[in-house]
C-alpha positions in Angstrom: -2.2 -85.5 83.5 0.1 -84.4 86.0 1.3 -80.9 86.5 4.6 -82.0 85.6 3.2 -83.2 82.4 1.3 -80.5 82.0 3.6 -78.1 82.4 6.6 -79.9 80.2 4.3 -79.7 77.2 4.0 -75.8 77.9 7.5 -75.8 77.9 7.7 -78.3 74.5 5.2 -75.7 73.1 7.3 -72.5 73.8 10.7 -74.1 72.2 8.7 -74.8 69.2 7.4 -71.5 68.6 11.0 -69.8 69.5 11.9 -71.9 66.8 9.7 -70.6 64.2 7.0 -73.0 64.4 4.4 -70.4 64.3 1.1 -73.2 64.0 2.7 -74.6 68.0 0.3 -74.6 70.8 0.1 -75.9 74.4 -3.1 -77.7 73.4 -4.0 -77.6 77.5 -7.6 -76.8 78.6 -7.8 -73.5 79.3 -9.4 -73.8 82.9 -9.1 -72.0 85.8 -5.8 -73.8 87.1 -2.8 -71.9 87.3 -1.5 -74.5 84.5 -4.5 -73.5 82.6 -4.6 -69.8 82.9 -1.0 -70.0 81.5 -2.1 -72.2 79.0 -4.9 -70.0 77.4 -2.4 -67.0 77.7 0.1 -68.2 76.0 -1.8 -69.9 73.6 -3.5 -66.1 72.8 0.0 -64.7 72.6 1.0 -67.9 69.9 -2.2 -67.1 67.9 -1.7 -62.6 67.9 2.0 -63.4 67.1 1.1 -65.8 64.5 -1.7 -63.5 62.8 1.3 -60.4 63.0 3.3 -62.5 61.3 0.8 -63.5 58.7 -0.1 -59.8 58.3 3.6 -58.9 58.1 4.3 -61.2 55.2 1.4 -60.3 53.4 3.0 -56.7 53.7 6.4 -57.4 52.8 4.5 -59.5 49.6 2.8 -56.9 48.7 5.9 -54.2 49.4 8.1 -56.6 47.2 6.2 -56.5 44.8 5.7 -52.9 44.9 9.2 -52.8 44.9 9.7 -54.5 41.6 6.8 -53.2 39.8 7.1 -49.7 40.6 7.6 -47.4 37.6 10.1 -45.8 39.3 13.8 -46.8 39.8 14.2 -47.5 43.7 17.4 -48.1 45.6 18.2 -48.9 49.3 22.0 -48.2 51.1 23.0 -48.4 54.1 24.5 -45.8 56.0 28.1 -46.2 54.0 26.5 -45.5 50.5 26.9 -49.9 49.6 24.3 -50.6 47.9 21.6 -53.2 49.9 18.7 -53.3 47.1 17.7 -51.9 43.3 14.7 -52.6 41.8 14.5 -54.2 38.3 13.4 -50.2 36.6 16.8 -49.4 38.3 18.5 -52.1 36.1 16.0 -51.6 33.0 16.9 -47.7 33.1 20.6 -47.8 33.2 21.4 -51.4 31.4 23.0 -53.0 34.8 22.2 -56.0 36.8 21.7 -55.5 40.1 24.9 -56.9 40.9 26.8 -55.1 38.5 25.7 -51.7 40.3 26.5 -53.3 43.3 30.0 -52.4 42.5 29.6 -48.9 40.1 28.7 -46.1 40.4 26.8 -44.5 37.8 26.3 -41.2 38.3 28.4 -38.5 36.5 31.2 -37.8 37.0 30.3 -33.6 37.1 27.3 -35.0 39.8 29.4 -36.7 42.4 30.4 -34.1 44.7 27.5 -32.6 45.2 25.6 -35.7 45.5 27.7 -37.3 48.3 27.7 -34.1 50.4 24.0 -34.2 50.3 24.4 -38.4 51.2 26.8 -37.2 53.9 24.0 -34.3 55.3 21.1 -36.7 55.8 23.6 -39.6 57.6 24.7 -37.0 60.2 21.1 -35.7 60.6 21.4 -32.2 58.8 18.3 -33.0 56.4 16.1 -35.9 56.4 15.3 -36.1 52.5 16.2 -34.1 49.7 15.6 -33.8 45.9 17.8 -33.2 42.7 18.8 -33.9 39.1 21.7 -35.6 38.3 22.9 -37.5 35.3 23.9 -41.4 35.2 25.8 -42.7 32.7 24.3 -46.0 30.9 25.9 -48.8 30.6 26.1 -48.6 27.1 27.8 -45.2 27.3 24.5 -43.0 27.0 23.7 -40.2 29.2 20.3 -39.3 30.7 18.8 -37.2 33.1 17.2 -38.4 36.2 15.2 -36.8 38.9 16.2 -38.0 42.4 14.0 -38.4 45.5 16.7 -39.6 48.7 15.0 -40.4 52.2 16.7 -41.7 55.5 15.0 -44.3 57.9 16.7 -44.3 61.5 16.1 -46.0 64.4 14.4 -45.4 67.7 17.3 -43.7 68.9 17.9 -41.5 65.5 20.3 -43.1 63.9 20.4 -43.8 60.3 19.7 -47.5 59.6 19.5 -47.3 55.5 18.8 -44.4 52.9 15.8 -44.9 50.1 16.2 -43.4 46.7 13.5 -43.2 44.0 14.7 -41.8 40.7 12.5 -41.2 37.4 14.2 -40.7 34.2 13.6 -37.3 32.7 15.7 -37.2 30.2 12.7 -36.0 27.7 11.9 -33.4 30.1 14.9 -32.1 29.8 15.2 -31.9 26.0 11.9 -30.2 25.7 12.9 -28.0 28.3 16.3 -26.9 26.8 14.2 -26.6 23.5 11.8 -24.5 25.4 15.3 -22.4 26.5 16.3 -22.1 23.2 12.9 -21.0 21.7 12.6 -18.6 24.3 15.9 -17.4 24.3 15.3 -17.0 20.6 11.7 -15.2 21.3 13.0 -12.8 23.6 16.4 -11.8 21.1 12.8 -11.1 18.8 11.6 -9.2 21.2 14.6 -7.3 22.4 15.2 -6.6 18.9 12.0 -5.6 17.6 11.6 -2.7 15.4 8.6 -2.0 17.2 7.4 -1.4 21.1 6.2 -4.6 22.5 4.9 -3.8 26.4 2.9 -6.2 29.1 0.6 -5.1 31.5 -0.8 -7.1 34.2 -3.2 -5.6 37.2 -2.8 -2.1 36.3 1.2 -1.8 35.8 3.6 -2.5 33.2 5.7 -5.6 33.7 7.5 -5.7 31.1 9.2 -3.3 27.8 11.5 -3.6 24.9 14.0 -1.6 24.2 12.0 -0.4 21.3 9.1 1.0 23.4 11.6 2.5 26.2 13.4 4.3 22.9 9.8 5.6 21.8 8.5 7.1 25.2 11.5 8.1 26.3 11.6 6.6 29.7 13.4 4.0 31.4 12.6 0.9 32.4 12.3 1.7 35.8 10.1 4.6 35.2 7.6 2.6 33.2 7.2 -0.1 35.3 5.5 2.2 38.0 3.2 3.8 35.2 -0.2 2.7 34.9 -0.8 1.2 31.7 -2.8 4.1 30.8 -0.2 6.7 32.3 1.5 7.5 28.7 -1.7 7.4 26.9 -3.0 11.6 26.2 -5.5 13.0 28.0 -7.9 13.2 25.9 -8.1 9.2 25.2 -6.7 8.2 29.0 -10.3 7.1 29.9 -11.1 5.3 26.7 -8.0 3.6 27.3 -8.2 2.5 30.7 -11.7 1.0 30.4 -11.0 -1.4 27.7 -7.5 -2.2 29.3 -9.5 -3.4 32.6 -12.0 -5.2 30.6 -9.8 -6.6 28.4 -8.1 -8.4 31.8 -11.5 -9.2 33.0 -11.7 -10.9 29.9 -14.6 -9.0 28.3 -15.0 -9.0 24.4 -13.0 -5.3 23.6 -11.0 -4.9 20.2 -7.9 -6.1 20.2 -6.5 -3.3 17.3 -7.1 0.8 17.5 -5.2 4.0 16.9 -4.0 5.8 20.6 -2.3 9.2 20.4 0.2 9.0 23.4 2.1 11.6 25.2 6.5 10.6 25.9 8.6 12.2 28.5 9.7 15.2 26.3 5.6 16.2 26.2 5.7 15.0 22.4 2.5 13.5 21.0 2.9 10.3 18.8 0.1 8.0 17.4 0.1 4.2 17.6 -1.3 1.6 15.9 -2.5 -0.1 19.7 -2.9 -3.9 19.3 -4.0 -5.9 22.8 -3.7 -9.6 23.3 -5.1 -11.3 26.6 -2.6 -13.8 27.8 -1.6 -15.2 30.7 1.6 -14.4 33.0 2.5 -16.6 36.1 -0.9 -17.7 36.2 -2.5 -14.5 36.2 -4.5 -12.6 33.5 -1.9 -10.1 31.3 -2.2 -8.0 28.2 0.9 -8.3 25.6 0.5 -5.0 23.7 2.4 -4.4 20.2 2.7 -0.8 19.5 3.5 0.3 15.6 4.8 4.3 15.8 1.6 5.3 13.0 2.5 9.4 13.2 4.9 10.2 10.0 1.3 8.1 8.5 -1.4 10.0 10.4 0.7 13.1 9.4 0.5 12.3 6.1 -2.8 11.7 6.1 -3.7 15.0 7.8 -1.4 16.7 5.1 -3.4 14.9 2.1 -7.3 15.8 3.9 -5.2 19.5 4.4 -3.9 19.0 0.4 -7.6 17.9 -0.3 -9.1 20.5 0.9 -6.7 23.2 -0.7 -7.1 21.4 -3.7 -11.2 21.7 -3.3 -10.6 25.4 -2.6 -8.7 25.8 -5.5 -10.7 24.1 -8.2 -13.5 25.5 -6.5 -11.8 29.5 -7.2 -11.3 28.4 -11.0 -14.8 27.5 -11.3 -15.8 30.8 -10.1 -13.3 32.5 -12.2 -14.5 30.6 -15.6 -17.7 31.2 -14.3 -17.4 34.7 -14.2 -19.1 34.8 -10.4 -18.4 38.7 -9.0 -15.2 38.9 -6.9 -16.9 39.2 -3.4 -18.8 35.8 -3.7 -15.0 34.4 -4.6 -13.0 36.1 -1.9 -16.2 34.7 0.5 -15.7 31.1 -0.3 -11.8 31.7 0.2 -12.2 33.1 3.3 -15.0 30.3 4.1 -11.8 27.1 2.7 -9.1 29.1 4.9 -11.1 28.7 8.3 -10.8 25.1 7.8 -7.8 25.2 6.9 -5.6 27.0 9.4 -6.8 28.5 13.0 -7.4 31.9 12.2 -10.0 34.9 13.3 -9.5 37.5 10.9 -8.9 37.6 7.2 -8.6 40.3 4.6 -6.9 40.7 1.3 -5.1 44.7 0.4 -5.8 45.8 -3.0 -2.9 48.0 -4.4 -3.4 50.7 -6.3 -0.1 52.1 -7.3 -1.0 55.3 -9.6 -2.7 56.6 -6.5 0.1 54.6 -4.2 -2.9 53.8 -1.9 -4.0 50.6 -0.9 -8.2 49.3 -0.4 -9.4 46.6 2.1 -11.7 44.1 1.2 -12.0 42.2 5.1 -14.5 39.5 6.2 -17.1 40.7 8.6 -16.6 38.9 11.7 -20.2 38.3 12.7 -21.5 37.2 9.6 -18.5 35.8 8.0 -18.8 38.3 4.2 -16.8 39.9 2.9 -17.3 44.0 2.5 -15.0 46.7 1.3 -13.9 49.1 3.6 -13.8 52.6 2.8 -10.7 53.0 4.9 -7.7 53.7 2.1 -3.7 54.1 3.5 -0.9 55.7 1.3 1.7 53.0 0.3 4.5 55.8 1.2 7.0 54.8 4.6 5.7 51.1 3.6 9.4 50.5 1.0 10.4 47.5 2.8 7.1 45.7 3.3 6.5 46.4 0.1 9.8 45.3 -1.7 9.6 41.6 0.4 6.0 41.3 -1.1 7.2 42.5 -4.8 9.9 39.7 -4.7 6.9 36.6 -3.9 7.8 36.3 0.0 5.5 35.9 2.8 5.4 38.0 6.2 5.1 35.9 9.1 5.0 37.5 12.5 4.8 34.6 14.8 4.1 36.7 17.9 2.7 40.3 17.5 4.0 40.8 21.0 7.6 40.4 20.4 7.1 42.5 16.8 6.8 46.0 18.8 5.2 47.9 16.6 2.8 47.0 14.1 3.0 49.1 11.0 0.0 51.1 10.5 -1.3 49.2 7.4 -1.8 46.0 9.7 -3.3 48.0 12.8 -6.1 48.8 11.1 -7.1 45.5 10.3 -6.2 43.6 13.7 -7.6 43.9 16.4 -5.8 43.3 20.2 -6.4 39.7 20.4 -4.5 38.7 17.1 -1.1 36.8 18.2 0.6 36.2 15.1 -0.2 36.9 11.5 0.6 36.4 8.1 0.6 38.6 5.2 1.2 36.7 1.9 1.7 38.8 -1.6 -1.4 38.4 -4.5 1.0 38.6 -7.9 0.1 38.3 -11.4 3.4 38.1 -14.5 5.2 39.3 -11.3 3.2 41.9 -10.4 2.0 42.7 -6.9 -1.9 43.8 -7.2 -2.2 42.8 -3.0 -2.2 40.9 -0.1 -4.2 38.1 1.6 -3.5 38.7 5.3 -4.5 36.0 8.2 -4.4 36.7 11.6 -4.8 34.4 14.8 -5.6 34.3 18.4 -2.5 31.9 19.1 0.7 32.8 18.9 3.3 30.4 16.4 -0.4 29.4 15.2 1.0 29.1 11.4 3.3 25.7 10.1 4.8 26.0 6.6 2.3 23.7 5.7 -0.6 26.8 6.3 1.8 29.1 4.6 2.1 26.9 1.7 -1.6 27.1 1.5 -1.7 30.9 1.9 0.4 31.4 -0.8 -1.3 28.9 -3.5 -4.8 30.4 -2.3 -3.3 34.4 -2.6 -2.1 33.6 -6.0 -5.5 32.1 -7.0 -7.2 35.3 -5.7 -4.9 37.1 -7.5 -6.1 35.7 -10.9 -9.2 36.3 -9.8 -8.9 40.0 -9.1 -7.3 40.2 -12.5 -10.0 38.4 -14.0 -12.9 40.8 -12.3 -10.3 44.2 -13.7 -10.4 42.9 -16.9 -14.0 41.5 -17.5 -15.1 45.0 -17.6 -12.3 45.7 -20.3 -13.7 42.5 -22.1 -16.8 43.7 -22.2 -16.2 47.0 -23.3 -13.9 45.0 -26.6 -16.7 42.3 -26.7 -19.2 44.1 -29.3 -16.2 45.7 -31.1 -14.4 42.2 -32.0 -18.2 40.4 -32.8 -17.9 43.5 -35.3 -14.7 42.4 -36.0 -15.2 39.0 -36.4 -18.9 39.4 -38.9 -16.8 41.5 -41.1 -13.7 39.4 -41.5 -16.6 36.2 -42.2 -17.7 37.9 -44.4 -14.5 38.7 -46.1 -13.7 35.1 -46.1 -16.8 33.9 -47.1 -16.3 36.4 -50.4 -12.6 35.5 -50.7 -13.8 31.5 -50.9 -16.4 32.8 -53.3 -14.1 34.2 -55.7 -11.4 31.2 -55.2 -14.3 28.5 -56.1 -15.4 30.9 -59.0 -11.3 31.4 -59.9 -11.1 26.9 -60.0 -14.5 26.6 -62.1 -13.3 29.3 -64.3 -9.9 28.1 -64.5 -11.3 24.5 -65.2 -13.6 26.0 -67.9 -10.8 28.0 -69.5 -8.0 25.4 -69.6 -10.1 22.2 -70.2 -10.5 23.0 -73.7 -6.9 24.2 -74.6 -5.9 21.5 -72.9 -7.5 18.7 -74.7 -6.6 20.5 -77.5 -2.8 20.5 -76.8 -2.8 17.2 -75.8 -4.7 15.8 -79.2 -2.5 17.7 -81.3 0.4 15.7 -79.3 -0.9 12.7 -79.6 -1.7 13.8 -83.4 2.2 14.3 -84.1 2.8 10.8 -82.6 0.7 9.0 -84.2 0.7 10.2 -87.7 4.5 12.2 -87.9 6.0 9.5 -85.3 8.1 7.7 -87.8 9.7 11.1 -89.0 10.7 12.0 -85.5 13.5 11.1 -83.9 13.5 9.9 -79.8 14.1 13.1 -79.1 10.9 14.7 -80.8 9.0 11.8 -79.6 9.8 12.4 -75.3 9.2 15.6 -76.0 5.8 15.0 -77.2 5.0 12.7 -74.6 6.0 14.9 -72.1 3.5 17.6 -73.8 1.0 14.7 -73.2 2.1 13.8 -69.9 1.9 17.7 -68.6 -1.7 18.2 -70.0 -3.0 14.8 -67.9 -1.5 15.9 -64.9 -2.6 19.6 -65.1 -6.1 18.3 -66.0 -5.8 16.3 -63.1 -4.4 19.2 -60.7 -7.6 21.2 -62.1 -10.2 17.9 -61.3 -8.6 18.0 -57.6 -8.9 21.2 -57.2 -12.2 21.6 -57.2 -12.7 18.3 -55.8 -10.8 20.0 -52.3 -13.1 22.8 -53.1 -16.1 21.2 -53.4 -15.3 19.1 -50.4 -14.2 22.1 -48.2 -17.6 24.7 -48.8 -20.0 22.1 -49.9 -22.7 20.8 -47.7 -22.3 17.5 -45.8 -25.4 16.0 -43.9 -24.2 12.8 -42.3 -26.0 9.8 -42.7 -25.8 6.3 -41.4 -23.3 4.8 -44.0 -22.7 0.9 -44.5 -18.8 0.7 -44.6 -18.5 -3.0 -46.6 -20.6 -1.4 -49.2 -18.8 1.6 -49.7 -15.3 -0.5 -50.0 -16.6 -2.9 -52.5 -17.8 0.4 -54.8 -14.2 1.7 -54.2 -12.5 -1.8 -55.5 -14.6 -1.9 -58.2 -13.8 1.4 -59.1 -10.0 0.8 -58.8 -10.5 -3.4 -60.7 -8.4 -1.3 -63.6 -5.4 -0.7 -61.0 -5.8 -3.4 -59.0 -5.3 -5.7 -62.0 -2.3 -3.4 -63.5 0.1 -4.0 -60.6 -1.2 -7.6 -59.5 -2.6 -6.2 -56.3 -3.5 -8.7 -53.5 -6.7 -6.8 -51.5 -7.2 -8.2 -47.9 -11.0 -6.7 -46.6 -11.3 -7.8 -42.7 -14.7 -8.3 -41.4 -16.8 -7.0 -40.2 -16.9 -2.9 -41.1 -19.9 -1.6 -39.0 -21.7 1.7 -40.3 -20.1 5.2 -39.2 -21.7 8.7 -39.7 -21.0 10.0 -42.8 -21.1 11.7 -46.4 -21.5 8.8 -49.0 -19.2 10.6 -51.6 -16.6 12.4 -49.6 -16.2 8.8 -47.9 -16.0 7.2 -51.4 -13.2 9.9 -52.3 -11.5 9.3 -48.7 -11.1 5.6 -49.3 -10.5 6.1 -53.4 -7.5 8.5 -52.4 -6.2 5.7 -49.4 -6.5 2.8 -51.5 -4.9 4.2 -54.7 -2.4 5.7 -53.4 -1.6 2.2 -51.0 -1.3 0.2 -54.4 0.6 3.5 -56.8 3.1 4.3 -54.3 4.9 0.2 -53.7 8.1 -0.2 -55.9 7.7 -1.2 -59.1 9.5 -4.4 -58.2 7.1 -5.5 -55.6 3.4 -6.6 -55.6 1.7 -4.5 -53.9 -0.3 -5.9 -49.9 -3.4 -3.8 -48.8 -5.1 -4.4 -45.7 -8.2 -3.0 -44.6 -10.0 -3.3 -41.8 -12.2 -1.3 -39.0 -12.0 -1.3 -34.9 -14.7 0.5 -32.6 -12.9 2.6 -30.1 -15.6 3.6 -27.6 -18.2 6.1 -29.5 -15.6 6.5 -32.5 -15.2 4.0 -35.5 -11.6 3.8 -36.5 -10.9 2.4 -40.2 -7.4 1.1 -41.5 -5.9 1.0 -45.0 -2.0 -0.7 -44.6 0.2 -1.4 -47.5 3.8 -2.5 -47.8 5.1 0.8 -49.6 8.0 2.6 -48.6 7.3 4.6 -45.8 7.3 7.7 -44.1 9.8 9.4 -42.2 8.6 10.6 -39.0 9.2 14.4 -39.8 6.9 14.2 -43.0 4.3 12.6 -41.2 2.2 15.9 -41.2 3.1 17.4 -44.1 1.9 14.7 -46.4 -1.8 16.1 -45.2 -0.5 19.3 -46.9 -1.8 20.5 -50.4 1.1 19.7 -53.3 3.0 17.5 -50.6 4.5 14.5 -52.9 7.3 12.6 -50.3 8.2 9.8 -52.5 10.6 9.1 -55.3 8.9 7.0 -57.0 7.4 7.9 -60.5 3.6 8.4 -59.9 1.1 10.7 -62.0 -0.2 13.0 -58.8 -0.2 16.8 -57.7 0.1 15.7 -54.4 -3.6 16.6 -53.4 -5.0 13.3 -52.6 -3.9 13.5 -49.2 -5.2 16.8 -48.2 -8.7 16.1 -49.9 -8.3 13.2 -47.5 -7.8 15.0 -44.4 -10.5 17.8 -45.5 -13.3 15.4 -46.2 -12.9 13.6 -42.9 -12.7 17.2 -40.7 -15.9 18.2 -42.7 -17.2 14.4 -41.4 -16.6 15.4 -37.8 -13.8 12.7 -37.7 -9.9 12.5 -37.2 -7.0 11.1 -39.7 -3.5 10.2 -39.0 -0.7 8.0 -40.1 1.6 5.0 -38.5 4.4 4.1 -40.5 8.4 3.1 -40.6 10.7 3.6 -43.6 10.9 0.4 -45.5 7.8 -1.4 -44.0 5.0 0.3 -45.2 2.5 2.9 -43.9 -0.9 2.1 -41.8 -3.2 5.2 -42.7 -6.4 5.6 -40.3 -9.4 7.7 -40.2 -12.4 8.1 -37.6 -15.8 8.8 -38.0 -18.4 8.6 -35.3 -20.4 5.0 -35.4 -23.7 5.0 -36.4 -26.0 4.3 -33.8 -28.8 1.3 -35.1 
């Protein structure tokens, strides 16, 4: 082939590729001709710019599809904001086609300025990207939020050729976020507001304080961010404090919740209840603290272990006093309580003695803590107004000796130079001063109301006691004297119920048989001089007859309550159910008279007691439960028995007439009859009742309401089996 040839089909090869035919080639040997040297170059440049090509569609494949597929919504523009490209999450997100945005815009309305300065910054070269949140507006009228990524591409010489935006819907975000607002704008108006301190520490300084806490330690804000965390804590716990604060943040196991005593601005002490959460603060370890303001409580309880203790001291003085312990061993336990009780180095207590006018110490020995009489004795003279302040019940209190000037004699002799303040409460007994207790301490304004308080209720207790030591000995002397007293006036009474049992029998004796007589020649008149009578003669005679029952009655109860008050009563273990059915039976003639109905409740457990006086205690219940109902009623009785701890308690109800509350102990009363209904009765049953049952060991009483019966009770002690 020619050279001409030759080089004509390089040229035929060239126009091809220009023209896009990327597989053209010279298909010339590639010798060492200058023909074929051209050849194999060109032929190399054909095949690299083929392969580029090749390589360059694969990317722009592969970028397409990026392009579509991305999650995010991209757009391209060119350098006048018109829109050259959206990707199909562009359209998906806000409900366009891509040629629809092509002539919208969708951003709000409120976003627009801002947006196209920053458009206008990164054309003129200002900025080369920047990021914001905007809102679009949907196509079907929705709103969202979107977060916007814009990037320029220029040319070699720097000027913008088109401008990338990728933008991510984040309208979610957003709501949780302004939720997250809310809640915390809702937490911290909690927190603001909290009755309570609420603090955060993180390193070693506060970062943060409510209003609440600032209020309680009385500085600022300021001021307490620059504190340590352990700054406003007292001395005495600072350490403590700090230790578990620091472990705490190195997140050590410490417990979250204890008591702190701190110290505020003003110096004053207050106790916390300290509760200490780890938590973390801009990435960083912190410690939220809630504070509760514990002192009115840990006042309170320091006035009730205080209370508790005077109340020990004070039980602990009556003891002694009913004990009869010698006054020395009670004024040593005083002085012992009052140690604890107040800070204080000396005590004493003054004993009056005003028909000498002189006073006598009784002071506690300072080294081994006893208490001595002194022999030292002062005249009470020049001491009128001292002694009129303590005659009227009030306390001297001299808060600081040092501002007093002089001490009046009476008080030098007891205190020695180190005493600051004292106090000098009055002993009284029926409003009489017999002394004074006197305390004295090292500090001065050592002494609250509280310690006076306690003064005063331990000086009066001392003052019983004194009174109790003066007379003892005036006891004793009487002591012998009454026992005399008392033998002798026994005696008496043991001859005076003597001659009253003897005056019943006899009377009983004596009037028995002119009674029966009277009443035989009564019933004598009726029965055989009856129909010469007229209704007149005939009431009188039963009257006759009527008075001789009931006096022969009065005389049988009598010396039933005599009998039942002097005789002997050994108690026994007594089966209750037995001794009721004995008493029905016994009352089967009255029972069946008024149509009784008799309601026994089971069971009745055994008591302690004396069969007969328990057969005449129920006999005298039951009776009178069925004689005193109206006549116009049948008469309900219920008995029954409850255990109430070691005591038996038995019942007898009926549906009488009552008892008015203010005869409710004189029914127990000898010749007490309450009720207007006709009954035979001297009005003894009642009080042999109540006698038999005291002579058993055991109580009676009565429950009842006018109209609706009465519920009589007595106890006796259960028998043990």
């Amino acid at each position: 082939m020619s050279k001409v040839a030759e080089f004509a089909r390089i040229i035929e090869a060239i126009k091809k590729f220009a023209s896009g035919d990327l597989s053209a080639r010279t298909n010339l040997p590639h010798d060492e001709t200058d023909l074929g040297l051209l050849a194999s170059a060109l032929d190399e440049m054909f095949e690299a710019i083929a392969t580029r090509e090749a390589e360059m569609m694969e990317t722009y494949e592969a970028c397409e599809l990026i392009f579509e597929a991305n999650p995010l919504a991209i757009g391209i523009y060119d350098p006048q904001g018109r829109q050259i490209r959206v990707n199909r999450t562009m359209c998906e997100m806000l409900g366009y086609s891509e040629a629809e945005l092509a002539q919208i815009d969708p951003t709000h309305p409120d976003d627009r300025e801002e947006g196209l300065k920053l458009f206008r910054e990164l054309i003129e070269g200002k900025r080369e990207s920047y990021q914001r949140e905007k809102r679009y507006i949907c196509k079907d009228g929705t709103i969202i939020w979107a977060e916007l990524n814009a990037a320029v591409v220029r040319d070699q010489r720097g000027k913008a050729r088109y401008i990338v935006i990728m933008v991510q819907d984040i309208t979610e975000r957003k709501k949780i976020e302004q939720a997250l607002r809310e809640s915390e704008e809702r937490f911290k108006r909690v927190v603001e507001n909290a009755p309570d301190p609420i603090l955060i520490y993180r390193d070693t300084k506060w970062t943060y304080a409510n209003p609440a806490a600032t209020e309680l330690l009385g500085y600022s804000l300021d001021e307490l961010l620059s504190m340590n965390f352990w700054d406003i804590v007292h001395p005495e716990m600072q350490e403590q404090v700090r230790e578990r604060g620091l472990a705490r943040l190195r997140g050590e196991p410490i417990p979250p919740r204890y008591e702190v005593k701190i110290v505020n601005k003003t110096g004053e002490e207050r106790w916390v209840d300290y509760t200490a959460t780890l938590i973390e603060l801009e990435g960083k370890p912190a410690v939220l603290v809630l504070a509760h303001d514990i002192t009115d409580l840990k006042r309170m309880q320091e006035d009730l272990v205080q209370y508790a203790k005077r109340l020990e001291l004070l039980r602990a003085i009556d003891r002694s006093i009913l004990e009869s312990k010698p006054i020395e061993e009670i004024v040593g336990m005083a002085f012992s309580y009052i140690r604890q009780l107040m800070p204080c180095k000396r005590v004493s207590v003054i004993l009056t003695n005003w028909e000498k006018m002189e006073v006598e110490f009784l002071v506690e020995d300072p080294v081994a803590g006893e208490p001595f009489r002194s022999a030292v004795r002062f005249s009470l003279k020049g001491l009128t107004e001292i002694i009129a302040l303590l005659q009227r019940g009030e306390p001297i209190y001299i808060p600081d000796v040092s501002a007093w000037g002089e001490l009046p004699s009476i008080f030098q002799a007891i205190w020695d130079p180190t005493i600051r303040s004292i106090i000098s409460v009055p002993m009284r007994v029926n409003g009489n001063l017999i002394g004074t207790l006197n305390i004295g301490s090292e500090q001065a304004n050592a002494f609250s109301q509280r310690h006076l308080d306690a003064a005063m209720e331990i000086a009066h207790q001392l003052a019983v006691a004194f009174l109790q030591a003066k007379l003892r000995e005036e006891v004793k002397l009487y002591t012998e004297h009454l026992e005399q007293m008392v033998a002798e006036r026994t005696k008496e009474l043991e001859e005076a119920n003597a001659e009253l049992e003897y005056f019943v029998a006899t009377l009983a004796h004596d009037f028995r048989a002119p009674l029966m007589t009277i009443h035989g020649f009564a019933q004598a008149l009726l029965e055989d001089y009856g129909d010469r009578l007229d209704e007149t003669g005939k009431d009188f005679l039963q009257r006759i007859a009527s008075s001789c029952d009931r006096l022969s009655q009065m005389i049988t109860e009598l010396r039933t309550l005599t009998r039942v008050r002097r005789g002997e009563m050994p108690l026994l273990p007594i089966r209750l159910e037995q001794i009721v059915k004995f008493v029905l039976d016994q009352l089967s003639a009255l029972i069946d008279e008024r149509g009784a109905r008799i309601q026994v409740l089971s069971p009745l457990p055994k008591v302690m007691a004396q069969e007969a006086a328990l057969v005449q205690v129920l006999q005298n219940l039951i009776s009178n439960a069925i004689k005193f109902v109206p006549l116009d009623k049948i008469p309900e009785v219920k008995i029954w028995a409850e255990e109430r701890g070691e005591w038996i308690r038995v019942w007898v109800e009926d549906n009488g007439v009552g008892i008015p509350p203010e005869d409710r102990e004189r029914i127990f009363r000898p010749f007490e009859r309450l009720t207007r209904i006709e009954r035979s009765g001297v009005g003894l049953g009642l009080a042999i009742v109540k006698a038999a049952v005291e002579r058993m060991n055991g109580r009676v009483g009565v429950e009842s309401e006018v109209g609706m019966g009465s519920k009589f009770w007595f106890e006796l002690k259960a028998a043990k089996d």
